[in-house]
C-alpha positions as CSV (number, residue, x, y, z in Angstrom):
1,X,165.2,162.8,217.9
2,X,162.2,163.9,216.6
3,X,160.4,162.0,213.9
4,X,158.6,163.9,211.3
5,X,154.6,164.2,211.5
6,X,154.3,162.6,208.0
7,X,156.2,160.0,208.8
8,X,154.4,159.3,212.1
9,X,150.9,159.6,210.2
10,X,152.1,156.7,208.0
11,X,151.7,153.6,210.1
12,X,153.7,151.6,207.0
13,X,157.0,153.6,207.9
14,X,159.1,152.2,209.9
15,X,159.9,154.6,212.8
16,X,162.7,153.1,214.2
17,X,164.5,152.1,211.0
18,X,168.1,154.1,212.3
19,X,168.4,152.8,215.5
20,X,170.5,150.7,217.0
21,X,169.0,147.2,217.6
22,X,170.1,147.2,221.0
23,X,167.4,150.3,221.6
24,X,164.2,148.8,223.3
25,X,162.2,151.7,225.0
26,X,159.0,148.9,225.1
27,X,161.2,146.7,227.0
28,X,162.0,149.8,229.8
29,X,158.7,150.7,229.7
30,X,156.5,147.1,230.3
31,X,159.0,144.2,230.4
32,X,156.4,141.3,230.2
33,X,154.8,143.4,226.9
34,X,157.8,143.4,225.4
35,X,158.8,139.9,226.2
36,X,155.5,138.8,224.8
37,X,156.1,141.2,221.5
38,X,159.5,139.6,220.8
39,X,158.0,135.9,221.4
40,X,155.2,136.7,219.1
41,X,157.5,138.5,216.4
42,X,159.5,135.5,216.0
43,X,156.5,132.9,216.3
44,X,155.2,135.6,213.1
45,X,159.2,135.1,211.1
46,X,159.3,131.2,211.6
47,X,155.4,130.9,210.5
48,X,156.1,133.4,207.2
49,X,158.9,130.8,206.5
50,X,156.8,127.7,206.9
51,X,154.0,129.1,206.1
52,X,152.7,127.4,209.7
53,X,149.2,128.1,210.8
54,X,149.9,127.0,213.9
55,X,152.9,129.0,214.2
56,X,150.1,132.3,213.1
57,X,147.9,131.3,215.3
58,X,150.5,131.8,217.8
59,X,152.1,135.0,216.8
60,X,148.0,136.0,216.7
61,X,147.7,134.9,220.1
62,X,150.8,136.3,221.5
63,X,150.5,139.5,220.2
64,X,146.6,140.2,221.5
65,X,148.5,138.7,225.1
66,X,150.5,141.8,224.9
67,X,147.8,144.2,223.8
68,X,146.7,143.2,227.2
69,X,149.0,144.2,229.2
70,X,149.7,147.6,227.2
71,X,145.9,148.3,228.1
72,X,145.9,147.4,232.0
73,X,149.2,149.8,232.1
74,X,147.4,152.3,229.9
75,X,144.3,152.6,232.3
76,X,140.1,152.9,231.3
77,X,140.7,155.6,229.0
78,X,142.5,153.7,226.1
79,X,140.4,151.8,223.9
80,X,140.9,147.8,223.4
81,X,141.2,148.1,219.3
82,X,144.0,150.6,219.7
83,X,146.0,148.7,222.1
84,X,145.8,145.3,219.4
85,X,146.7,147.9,217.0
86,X,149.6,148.8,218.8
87,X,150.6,145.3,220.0
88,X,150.3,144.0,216.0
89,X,152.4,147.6,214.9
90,X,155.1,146.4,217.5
91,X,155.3,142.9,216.8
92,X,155.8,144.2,213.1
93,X,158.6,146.0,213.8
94,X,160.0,143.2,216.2
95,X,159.8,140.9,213.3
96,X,161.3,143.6,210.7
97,X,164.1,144.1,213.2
98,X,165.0,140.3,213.6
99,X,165.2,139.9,210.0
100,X,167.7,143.0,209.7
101,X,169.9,141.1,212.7
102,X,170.0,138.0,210.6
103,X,170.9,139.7,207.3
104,X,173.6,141.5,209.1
105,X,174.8,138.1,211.1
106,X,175.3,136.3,208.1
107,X,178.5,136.8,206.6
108,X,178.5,137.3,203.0
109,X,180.7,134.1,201.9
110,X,178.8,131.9,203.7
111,X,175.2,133.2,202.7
112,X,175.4,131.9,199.1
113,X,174.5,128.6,197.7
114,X,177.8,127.0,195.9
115,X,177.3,126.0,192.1
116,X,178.2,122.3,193.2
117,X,178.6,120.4,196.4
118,X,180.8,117.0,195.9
119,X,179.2,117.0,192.2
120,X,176.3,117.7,192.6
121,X,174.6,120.7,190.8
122,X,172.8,122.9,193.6
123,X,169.0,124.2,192.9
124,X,170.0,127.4,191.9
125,X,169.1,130.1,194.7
126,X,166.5,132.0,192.2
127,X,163.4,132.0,193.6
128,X,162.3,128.8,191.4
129,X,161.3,125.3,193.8
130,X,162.4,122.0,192.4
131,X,159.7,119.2,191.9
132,X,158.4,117.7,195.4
133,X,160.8,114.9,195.5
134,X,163.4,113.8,198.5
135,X,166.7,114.5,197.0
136,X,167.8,111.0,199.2
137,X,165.3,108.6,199.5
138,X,162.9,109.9,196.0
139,X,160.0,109.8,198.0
140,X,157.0,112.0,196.2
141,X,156.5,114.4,198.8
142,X,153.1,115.4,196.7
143,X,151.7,112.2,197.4
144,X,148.8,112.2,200.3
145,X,149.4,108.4,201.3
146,X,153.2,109.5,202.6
147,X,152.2,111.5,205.5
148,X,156.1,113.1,206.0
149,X,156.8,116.6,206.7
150,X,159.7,118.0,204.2
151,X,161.2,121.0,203.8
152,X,164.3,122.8,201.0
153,X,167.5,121.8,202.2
154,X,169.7,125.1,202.9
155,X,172.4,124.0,201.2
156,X,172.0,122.0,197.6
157,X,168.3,123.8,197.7
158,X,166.1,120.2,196.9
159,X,163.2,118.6,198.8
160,X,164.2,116.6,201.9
161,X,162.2,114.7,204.4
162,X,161.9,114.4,207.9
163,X,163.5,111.1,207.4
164,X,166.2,112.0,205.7
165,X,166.7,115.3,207.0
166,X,170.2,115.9,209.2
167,X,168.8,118.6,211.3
168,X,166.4,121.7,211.2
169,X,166.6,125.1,212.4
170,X,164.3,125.6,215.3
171,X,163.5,129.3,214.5
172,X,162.8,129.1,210.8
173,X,161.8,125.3,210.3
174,X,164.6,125.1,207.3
175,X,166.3,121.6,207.4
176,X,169.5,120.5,205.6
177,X,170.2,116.7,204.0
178,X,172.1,114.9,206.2
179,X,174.9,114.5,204.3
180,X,175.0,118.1,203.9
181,X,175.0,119.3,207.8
182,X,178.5,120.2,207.7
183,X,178.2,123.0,205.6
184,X,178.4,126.6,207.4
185,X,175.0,127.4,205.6
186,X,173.3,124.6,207.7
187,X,175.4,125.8,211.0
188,X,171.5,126.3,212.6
189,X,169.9,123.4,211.7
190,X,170.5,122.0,215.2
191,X,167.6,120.2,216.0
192,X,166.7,116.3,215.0
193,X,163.6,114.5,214.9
């Protein structure tokens, strides 16, 4: 398949928007590039979640690692800017195409937030953040002398801390209430502190 020359020119388009996730050509042409593109494109989802600087600085890091590689394959004649360019464009669509996996994972009964859980009147899933405030312990997570991470519980939608907290999901840093881990929407929080 031929793509068109428009669509080529336009390095916002997404090239490879029809094909089948299982298609890696970067992965049969440098496997240690695209090893390093795949870490960095989900170090890049997690940190857009979290917003984690850290998790930037690694996707950042990452993601020049693999330029690297692309420009000792690519010989003296390539220039270093275009290889991070590439490297960056790749990690992009890395990152696009893990979000389209999870979309398409989730099935669509279980991807909704229910109107109530055991009585209690879910944060409704609009794009609007209740007040900074553990839903269990009512610890103001706005105040600077508590020094506790906290994060939207997946499943009722309010505050929880990291002490209160059963379980997060290691690849986008959501966490669920611990009286909530049950619940299929919280089936990936996993990990505990």
């Amino acid at each position: 398949m031929v793509n068109p020359i428009n669509a080529m020119r336009n390095i916002n388009c997404n090239l490879f928007e029809h094909l089948p996730d299982t298609a890696d050509a970067l992965l049969e042409y440098d496997p240690h590039a695209a090893g390093l593109v795949r870490e960095a494109a989900g170090a890049l989802r997690a940190a857009r979640h979290t917003h984690d600087t850290a998790g930037f600085e690694q996707a950042d890091t990452l993601t020049r690692r693999a330029a690297a590689v692309l420009l000792a394959g690519a010989g003296s004649s390539v220039s270093v800017r275009y290889a991070i360019m590439i490297a960056a464009r790749l990690v992009e669509l890395e990152a696009a195409a893990l979000a389209r996996r999870e979309r398409n994972a989730q099935p669509e009964t279980s991807a909704k937030r229910p109107a109530r859980i055991n009585g209690l009147k879910t944060w409704p899933d609009d794009g609007t953040l209740p007040p900074r405030i553990c839903r269990v312990c009512r610890t103001d997570l706005d105040d600077d002398t508590e020094q506790l991470a906290s994060a939207i519980c997946v499943v009722c939608g309010y505050w929880v801390c990291e002490v209160c907290d059963g379980g997060t999901d290691p690849t986008t840093g959501d966490a669920v209430c611990d009286d909530h881990k049950s619940h299929p929407l919280a089936a990936n929080c996993t990990e505990y502190a």
